[in-house]
N, C-alpha and C positions, 0 to 999 in steps of 0.2 A: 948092313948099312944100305943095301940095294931097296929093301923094303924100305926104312927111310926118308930115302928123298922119292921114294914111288909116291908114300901118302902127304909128303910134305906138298909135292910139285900137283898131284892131283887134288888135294885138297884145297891148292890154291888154286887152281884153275874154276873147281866148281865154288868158293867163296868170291870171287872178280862175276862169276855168272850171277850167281844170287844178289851180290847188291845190286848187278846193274839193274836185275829184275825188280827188286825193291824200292832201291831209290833213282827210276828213272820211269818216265813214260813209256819205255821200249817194252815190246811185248815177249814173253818168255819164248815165241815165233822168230821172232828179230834178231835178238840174243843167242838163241843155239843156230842158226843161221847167218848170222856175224860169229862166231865161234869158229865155223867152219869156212870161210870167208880169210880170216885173220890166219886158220892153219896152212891155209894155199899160200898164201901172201908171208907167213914168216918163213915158211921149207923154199919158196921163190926166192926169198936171200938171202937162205943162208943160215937163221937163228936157230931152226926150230931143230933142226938134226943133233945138234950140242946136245937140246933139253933132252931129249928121246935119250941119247945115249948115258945119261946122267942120270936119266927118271925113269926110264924102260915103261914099264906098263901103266904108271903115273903120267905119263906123257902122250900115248901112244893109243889109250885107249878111250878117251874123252873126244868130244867133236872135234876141239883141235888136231888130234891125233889122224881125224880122218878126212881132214883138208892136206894135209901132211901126205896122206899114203896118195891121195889123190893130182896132186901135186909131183909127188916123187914118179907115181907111175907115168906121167904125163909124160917127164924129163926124160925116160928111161925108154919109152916110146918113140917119142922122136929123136933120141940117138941111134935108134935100131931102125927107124923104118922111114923117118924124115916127117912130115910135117901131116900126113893121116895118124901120125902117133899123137897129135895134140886132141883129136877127136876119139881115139879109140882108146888112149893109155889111161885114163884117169878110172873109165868101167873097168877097163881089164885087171887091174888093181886092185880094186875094190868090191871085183863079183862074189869073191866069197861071203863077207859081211852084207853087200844087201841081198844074195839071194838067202843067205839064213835068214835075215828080217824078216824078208817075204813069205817064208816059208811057217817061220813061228810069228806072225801075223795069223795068217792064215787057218793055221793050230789055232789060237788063241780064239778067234773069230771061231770056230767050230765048236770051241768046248763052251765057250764063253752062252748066257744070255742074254742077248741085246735087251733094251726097253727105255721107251722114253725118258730122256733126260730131266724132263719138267716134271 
C-alpha cells in the first residue's frame, strides 16, 4: 500500500505542475520554483509532514519535498544553535542533494557535447 499512495501523492503533485505549466502564463522556471516556495511554506505549518509520512518517497522527493527538508533543517538549526541556524540550517540539510547535483552536473557537462542551440 506504501507504493500506493507513493505514486498516487507524487503523480499528483507533478499533474498540479503540468497543468499549471499548460494552462497558465507561468514559466515551467516559476512553477518548480513556486513548488519549492509552497514546500517551505506547508512543513512552516504544519501540513506537509502528514503528506511525507503518508507518501514517503511520493512526497519527499519532488521539489515540494525539497522546500520541506529545507524548511525542516532550518527549524532543527535554530533549536540547536539559535537564530545563525536560520542561515546555516536549511544548506546543512540539503548539502547532500545539491552537492550530488553539482557533481553529476558536472559528469554530464564532461561527457556530454555542447553545440549550438539554433
Amino acid at each position: 500500500m506504501n507504493y500506493v499512495w507513493a505514486f498516487v501523492v507524487g503523480g499528483a503533485i507533478c499533474v498540479v505542475g503540468q497543468l499549471l505549466i499548460d494552462y497558465t502564463k507561468l514559466s515551467p522556471a516559476r512553477v518548480l520554483t513556486g513548488y519549492v516556495v509552497a514546500g517551505v511554506i506547508l512543513s512552516a505549518v504544519g501540513l506537509y509532514k502528514p503528506l511525507v509520512d503518508l507518501a514517503g518517497a511520493g512526497a519527499s522527493v519532488p521539489l515540494l519535498g525539497f522546500g520541506h527538508l529545507l524548511a525542516q533543517g532550518v527549524q532543527n538549526a535554530v533549536d540547536s544553535c539559535g537564530l545563525p541556524g536560520a542561515f546555516t540550517g536549511g544548506l546543512t540539510a540539503a548539502s547532500g542533494g545539491i552537492a550530488a547535483s553539482l557533481i553529476f552536473g558536472v559528469l554530464a557537462a564532461a561527457v556530454g557535447k555542447s553545440r549550438d542551440q539554433n
